[in-house]
TIRO-2110 file (N, C-alpha, C; in Angstrom, 1 decimal):
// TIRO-2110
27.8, -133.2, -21.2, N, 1, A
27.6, -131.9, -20.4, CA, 1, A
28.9, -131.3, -20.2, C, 1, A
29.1, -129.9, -20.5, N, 2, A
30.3, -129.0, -20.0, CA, 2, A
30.2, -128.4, -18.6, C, 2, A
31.3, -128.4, -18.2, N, 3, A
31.3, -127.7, -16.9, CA, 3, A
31.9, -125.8, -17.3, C, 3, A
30.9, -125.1, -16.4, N, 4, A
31.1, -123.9, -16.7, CA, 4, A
31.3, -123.1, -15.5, C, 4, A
32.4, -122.4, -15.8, N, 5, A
33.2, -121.8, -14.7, CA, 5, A
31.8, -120.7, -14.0, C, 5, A
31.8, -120.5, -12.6, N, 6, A
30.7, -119.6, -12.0, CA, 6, A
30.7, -117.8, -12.7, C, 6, A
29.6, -117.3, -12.8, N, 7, A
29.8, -116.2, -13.8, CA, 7, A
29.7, -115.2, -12.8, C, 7, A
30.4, -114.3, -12.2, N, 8, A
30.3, -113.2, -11.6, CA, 8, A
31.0, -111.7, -12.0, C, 8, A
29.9, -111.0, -11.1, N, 9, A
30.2, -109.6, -11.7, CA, 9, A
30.5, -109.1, -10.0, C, 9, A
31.4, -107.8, -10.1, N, 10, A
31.6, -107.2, -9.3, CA, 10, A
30.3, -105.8, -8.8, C, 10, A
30.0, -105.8, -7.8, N, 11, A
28.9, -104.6, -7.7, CA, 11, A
29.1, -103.4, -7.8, C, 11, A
28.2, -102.7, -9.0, N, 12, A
28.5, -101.6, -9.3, CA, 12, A
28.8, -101.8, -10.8, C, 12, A
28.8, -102.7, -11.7, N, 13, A
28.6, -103.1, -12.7, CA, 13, A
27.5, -103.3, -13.3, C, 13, A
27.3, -103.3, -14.9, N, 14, A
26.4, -103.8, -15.1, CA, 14, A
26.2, -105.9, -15.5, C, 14, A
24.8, -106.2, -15.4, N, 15, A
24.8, -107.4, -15.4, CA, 15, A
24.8, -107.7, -16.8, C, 15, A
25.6, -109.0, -16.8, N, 16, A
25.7, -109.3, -18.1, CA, 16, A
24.6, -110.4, -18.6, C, 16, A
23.6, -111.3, -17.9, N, 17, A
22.8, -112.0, -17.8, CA, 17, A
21.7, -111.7, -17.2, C, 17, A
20.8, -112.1, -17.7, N, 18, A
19.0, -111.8, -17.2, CA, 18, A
19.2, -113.3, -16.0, C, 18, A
18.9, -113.5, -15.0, N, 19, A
18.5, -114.1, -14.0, CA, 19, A
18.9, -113.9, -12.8, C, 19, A
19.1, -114.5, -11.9, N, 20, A
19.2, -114.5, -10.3, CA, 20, A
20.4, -114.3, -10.0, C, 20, A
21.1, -113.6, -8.5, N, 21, A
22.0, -113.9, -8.5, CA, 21, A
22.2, -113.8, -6.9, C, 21, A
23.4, -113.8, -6.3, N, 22, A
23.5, -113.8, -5.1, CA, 22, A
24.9, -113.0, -4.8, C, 22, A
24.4, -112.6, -3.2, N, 23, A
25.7, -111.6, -3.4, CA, 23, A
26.6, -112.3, -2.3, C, 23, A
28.2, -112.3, -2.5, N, 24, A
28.8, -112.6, -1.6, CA, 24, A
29.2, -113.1, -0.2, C, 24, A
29.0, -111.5, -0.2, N, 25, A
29.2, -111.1, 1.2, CA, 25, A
28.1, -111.2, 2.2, C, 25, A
26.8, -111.7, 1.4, N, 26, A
25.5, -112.2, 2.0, CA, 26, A
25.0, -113.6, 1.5, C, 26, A
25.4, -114.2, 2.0, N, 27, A
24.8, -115.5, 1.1, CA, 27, A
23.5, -115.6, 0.9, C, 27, A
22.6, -115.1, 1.6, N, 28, A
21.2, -115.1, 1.8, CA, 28, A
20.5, -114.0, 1.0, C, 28, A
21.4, -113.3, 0.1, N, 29, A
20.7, -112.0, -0.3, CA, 29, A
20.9, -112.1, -1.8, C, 29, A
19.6, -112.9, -2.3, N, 30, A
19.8, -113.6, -3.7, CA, 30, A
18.5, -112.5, -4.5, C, 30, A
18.9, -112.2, -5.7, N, 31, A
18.2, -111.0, -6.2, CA, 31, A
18.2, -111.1, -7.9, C, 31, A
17.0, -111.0, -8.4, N, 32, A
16.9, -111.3, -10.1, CA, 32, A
16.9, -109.8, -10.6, C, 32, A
17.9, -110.2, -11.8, N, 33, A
18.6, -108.3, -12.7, CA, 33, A
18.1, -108.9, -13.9, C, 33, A
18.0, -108.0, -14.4, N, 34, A
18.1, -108.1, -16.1, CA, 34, A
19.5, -108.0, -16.9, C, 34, A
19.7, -108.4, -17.8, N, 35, A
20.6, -108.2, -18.6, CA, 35, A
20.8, -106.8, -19.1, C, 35, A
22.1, -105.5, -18.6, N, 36, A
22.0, -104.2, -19.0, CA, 36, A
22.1, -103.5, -17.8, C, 36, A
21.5, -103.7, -16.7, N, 37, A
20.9, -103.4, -15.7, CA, 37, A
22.4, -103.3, -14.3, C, 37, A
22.2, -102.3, -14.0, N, 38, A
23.4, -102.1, -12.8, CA, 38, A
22.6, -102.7, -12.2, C, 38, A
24.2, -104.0, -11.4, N, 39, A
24.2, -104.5, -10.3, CA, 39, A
24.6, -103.6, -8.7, C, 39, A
23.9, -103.2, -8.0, N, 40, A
23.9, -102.5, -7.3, CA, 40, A
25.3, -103.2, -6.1, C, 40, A
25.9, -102.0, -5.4, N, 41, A
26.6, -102.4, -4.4, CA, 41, A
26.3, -102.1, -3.0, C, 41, A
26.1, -103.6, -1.9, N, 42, A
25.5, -103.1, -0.7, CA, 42, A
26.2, -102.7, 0.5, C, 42, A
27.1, -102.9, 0.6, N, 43, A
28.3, -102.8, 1.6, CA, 43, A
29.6, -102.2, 1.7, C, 43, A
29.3, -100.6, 1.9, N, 44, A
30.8, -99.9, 1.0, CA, 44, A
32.0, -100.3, 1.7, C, 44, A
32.1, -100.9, 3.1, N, 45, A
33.0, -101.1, 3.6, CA, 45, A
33.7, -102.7, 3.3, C, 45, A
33.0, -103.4, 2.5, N, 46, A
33.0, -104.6, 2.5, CA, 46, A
34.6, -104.9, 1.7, C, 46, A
34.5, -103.8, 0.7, N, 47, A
35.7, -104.4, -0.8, CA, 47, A
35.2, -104.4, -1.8, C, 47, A
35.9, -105.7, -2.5, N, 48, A
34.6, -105.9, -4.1, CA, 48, A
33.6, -106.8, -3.6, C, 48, A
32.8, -106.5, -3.6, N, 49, A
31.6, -107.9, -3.4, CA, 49, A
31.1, -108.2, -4.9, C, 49, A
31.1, -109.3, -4.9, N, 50, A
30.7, -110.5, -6.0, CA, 50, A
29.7, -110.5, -5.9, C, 50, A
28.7, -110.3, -7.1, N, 51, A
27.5, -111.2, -7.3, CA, 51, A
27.8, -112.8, -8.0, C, 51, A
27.0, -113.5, -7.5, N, 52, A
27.8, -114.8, -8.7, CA, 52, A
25.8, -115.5, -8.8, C, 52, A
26.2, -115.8, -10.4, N, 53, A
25.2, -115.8, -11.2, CA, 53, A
24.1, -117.7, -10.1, C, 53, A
23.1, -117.4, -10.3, N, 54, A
22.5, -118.4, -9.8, CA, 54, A
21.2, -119.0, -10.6, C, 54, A
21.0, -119.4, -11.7, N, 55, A
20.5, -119.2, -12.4, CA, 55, A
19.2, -118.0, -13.3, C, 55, A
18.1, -119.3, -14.1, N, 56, A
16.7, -118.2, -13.8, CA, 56, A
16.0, -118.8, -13.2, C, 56, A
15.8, -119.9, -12.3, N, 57, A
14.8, -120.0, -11.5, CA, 57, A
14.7, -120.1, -9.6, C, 57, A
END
């Protein structure tokens, strides 16, 4: 088994992966994109907020 570094996108991008993900600056605010698909950003005052990939289920 490989270990794989955590896959995150910045909000306001598009996602590069179809499954789940979670956002940062909310740990509780976990949300499924499609691959293609802007990742939306929730918090203008926040910075960059991270989505980081959490799988597909």
């Amino acid at each position: 088994m490989f270990a794989t570094p955590d896959l995150k996108v910045i909000g306001g991008e598009l996602c590069p992966r179809t499954g789940y993900w979670i956002l940062s600056s909310q740990k509780g605010k976990r949300l499924y994109f499609t691959k293609g698909t802007l990742i939306p950003k929730y918090n203008k005052d926040w910075g960059e907020e991270y989505w980081i990939f959490d799988g597909n289920a």
